[in-house]
N, C-alpha and C positions, 0 to 999 in steps of 0.2 A: 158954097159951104159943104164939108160932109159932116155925114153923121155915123154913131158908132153905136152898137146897141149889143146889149149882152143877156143872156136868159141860161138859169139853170132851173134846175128843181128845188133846189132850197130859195133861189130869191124868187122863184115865183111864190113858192109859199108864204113868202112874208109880205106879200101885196094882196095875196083873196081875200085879207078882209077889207082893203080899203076901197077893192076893185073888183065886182061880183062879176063884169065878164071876161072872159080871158081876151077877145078882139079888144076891150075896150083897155083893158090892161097892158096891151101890146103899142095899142099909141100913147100911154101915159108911158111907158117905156122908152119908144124910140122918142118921146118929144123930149126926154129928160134930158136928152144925152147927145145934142147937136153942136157942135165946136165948130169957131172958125177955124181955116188952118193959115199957117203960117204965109206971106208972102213969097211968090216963086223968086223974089228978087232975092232975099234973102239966100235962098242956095247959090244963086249966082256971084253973089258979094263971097261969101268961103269959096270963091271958086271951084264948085264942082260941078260935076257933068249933068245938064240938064235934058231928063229921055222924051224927042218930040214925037216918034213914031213908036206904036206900041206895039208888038209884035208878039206871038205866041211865045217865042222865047226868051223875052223880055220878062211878062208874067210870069213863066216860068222861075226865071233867076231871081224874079221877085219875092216869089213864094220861098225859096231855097233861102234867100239871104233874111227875109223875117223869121224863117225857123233859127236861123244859128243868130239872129241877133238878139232874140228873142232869151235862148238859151244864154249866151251871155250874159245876159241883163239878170237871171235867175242865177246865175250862178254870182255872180257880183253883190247878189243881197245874201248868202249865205244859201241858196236852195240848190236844189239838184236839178240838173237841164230836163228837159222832157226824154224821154228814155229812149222812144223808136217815136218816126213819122210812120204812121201805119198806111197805107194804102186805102181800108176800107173807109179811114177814116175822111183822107182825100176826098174821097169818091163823095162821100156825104156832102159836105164840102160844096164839090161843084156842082152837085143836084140843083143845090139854093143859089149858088153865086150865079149860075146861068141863068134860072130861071130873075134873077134880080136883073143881069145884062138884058135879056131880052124881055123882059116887061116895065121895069122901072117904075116899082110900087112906089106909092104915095098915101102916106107915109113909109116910110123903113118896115120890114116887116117882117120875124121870123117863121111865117107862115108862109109855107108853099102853096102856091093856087091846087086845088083839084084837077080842074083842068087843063092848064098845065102839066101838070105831073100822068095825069092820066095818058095825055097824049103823046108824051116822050119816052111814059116807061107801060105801057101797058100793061103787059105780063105779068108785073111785078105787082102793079095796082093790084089786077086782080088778084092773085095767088094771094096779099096781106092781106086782101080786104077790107082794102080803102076806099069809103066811098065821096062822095058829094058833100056830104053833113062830117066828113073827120077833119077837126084841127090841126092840120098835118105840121107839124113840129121837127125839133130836132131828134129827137127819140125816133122818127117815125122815117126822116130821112138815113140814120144812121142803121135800121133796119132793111131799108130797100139797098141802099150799098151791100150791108151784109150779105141779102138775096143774091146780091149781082157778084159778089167776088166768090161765092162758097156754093152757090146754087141750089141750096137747100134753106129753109126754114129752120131750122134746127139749131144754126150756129148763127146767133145774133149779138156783135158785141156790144149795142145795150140793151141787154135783157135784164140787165141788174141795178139797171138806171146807171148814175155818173159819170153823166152827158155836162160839159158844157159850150155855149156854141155863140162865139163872136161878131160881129157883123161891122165889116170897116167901108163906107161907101165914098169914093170920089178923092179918094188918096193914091196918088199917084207912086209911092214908091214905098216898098217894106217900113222904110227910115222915120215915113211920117205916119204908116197905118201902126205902127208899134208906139210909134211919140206919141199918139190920139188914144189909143187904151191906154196907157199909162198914167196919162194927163186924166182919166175919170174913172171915177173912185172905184164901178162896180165893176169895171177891165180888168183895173188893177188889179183888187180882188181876186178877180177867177187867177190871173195869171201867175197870183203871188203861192195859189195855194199847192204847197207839195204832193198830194196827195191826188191831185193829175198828173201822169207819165207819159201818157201817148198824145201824138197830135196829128189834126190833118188840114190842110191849107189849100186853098183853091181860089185865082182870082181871074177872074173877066172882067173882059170890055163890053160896054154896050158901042151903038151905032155913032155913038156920040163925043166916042173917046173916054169915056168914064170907067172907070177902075173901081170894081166891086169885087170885096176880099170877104171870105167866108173863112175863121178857123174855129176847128173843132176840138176839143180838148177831152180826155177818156180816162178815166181811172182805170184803166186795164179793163181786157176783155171778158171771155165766159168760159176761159182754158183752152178755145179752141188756139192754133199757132199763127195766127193774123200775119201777114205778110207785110214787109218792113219798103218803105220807098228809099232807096237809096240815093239820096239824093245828094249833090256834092257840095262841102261846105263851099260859102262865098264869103267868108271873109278877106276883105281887102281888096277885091273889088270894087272900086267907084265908080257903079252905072248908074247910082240912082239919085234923086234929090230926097237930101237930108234934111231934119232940124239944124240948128245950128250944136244943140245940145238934148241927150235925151233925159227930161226931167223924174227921174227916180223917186216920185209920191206916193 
């Protein structure tokens, strides 16, 4: 099975009171929101291409074609596409989707280890002053990206909050990690709201062949000029296993 887990600042707000800690709040979260997925038979039956070996530019084109399918989908309800894929916001992105390939928390989890984090980016730990005891979040990842693309403290693009940050585990192809948010209600949600423009998308493999997808979504930066990922649309492409249909609730 995978599962799909979503956190902003306004829906954690609407859970502290039923949920006094934020760890305990984070498995009432990911438990809410586990979906089976569809049968691989089923892609096979529409005859399309089934991807056996996963490749860094597999992921890659994976990430590309859930931006623009994504943006379809928005723009098919009457919204405006996401504006720019930003880079920093990428960056954020893969902080967590690697650290999810190479630990494989149990449960889902949008909390980055310490340790972890400490160990892969040091610098950075230190310089935000991160320690042992911080909830290291998506606010908190999209700040050490910012470090790493701009090299200063100064230009964080959420310093203003309006973070929201997706989590798609063990979906093998854009087609079904976009079917899976759509398919629950608080994905939808984030995805449907206009007043996010920017986005950033990052998916790994763990050891085991598992596809863990991180996006990030930003209501615009702090004015600094965030550097855009140009990335090339894929539509029309069929590399990847689909739904049979993508259900628009």
């Amino acid at each position: 099975m995978f599962a799909v887990t979503y956190t902003d600042e306004v829906y954690e707000a609407t859970q502290e009171a039923q949920v006094e800690d934020l760890r305990g709040m984070e498995a009432f979260i990911d438990q809410q929101w586990v979906i089976e997925p569809p049968p691989l038979e089923i892609a096979a039956l529409e005859g399309v291409q089934v991807e056996t070996e996963i490749s860094a530019e597999y992921l890659r084109q994976m990430e590309t074609q859930f931006v623009t399918e994504v943006n379809m989908w928005r723009e098919a309800q009457g919204l405006p596409a996401f504006e720019t894929r930003l880079t920093v916001l990428d960056t954020a992105a893969e902080i967590h989707s690697q650290f999810i390939a190479e630990t494989n928390p149990v449960p889902l989890t949008h909390n980055t280890d310490f340790g972890w984090l400490s160990a892969n980016y040091p610098t950075e730990v230190q310089v935000l002053g991160i320690t042992d005891d911080s909830l290291i979040r998506t606010r908190d990842r999209v700040e050490l990206a910012s470090l790493l693309e701009t090299g200063n403290t100064e230009n964080n693009y959420g310093a203003n909050g309006g973070i929201a940050d997706l989590i798609v585990d063990n979906a093998q192809s854009a087609g079904v990690a976009l079917s899976a948010l759509l398919n629950s209600e608080p994905h939808n949600l984030a995805l449907s709201q206009s007043d996010y423009v920017d986005i950033g998308i990052n998916a790994q493999v763990n050891s085991s062949g598992k596809i863990s997808t991180v996006i990030v979504l930003g209501r615009g930066g702090n004015g600094y000029n965030w550097p855009e990922n140009n990335y090339v649309d894929m539509t029309g492409l069929d590399n990847h296993v689909y739904l049979p249909a993508i259900m628009n609730k």
